[in-house]
C-alpha positions in Angstrom: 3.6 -6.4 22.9 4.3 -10.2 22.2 7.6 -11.4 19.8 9.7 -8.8 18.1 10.4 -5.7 19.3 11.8 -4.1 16.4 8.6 -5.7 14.2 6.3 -4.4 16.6 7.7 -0.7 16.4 8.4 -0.8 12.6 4.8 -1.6 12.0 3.4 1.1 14.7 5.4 3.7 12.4 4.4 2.3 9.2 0.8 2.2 9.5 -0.6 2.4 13.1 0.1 6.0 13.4 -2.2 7.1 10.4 -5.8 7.6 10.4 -5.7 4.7 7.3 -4.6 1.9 8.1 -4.1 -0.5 4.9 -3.2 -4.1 3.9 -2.6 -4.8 0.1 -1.6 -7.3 -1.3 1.4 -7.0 -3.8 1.3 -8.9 -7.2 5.4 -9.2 -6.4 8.0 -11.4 -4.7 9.3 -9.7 -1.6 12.2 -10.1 -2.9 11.6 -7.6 -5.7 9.0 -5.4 -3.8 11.7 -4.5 -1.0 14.1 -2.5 -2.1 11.1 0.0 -3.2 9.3 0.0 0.1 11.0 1.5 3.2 10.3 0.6 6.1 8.9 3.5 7.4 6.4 3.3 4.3 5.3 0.0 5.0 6.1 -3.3 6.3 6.0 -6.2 4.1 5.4 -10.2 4.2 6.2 -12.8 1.8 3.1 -14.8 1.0 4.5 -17.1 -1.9 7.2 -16.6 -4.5 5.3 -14.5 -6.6 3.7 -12.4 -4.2 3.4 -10.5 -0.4 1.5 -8.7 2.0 2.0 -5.0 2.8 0.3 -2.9 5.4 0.8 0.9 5.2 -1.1 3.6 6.7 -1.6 7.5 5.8 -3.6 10.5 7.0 -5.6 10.8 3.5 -7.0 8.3 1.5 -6.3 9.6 -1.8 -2.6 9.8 -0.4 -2.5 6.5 0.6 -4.2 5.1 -3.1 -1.4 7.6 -5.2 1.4 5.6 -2.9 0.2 2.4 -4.1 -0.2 3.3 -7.4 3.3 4.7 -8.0 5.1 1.6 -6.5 4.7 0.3 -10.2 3.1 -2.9 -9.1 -0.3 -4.4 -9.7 -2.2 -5.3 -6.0 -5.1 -6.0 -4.6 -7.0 -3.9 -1.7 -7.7 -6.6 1.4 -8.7 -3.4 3.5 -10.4 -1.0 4.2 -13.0 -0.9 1.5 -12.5 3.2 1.4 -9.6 2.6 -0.3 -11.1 0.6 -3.4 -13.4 3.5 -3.7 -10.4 5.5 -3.6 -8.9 3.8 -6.0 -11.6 4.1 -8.1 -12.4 8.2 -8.0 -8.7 8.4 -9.2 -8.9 5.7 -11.8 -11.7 7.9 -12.8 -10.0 11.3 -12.8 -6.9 9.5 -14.7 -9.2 8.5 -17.5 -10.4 11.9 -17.7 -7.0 13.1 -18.0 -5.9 11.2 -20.7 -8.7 12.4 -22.5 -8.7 15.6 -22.1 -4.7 15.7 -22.8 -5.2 13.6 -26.2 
């Protein structure tokens, strides 16, 4: 692989090696998204100071959309498009939830 070694492995670990491979975007400055995000969960990349990129990878979708959604920060889905749909289902299910728990 070209340039850095140690990126190159941290992102084969952090998303290569799953059957999902994701890039969100993160509605959070690196700076505050990092110490939430190891690096074995996903690797990051500032964008601007108010956001950055993360790609992250998982075996399951809808284990890939509840680890986004418990990082406690609003993003947006660049890819794959499963995951939006994903998201969706168990934005769905949620609702339901509340609901039914009311």
């Amino acid at each position: 692989p070209e340039g850095d070694a140690a990126a190159y492995v941290a992102l084969s670990v952090s998303s290569r090696a799953y059957a999902y491979e994701a890039v969100v975007i993160l509605a959070a400055p690196l700076e505050v998204a990092a110490p939430h995000i190891s690096p074995l969960a996903g690797r990051l990349e500032r964008i601007d100071a108010h956001s950055c990129l993360m790609r992250t990878g998982a075996n399951v979708l809808s284990h890939l959309a509840l680890h986004l959604a418990a990082l406690g920060f609003d993003f947006r889905v660049q890819e794959p498009p499963e995951l939006t749909a994903e998201l969706e289902r168990m934005s769905q299910r949620l609702a339901r939830a509340v609901v039914q728990s009311a």
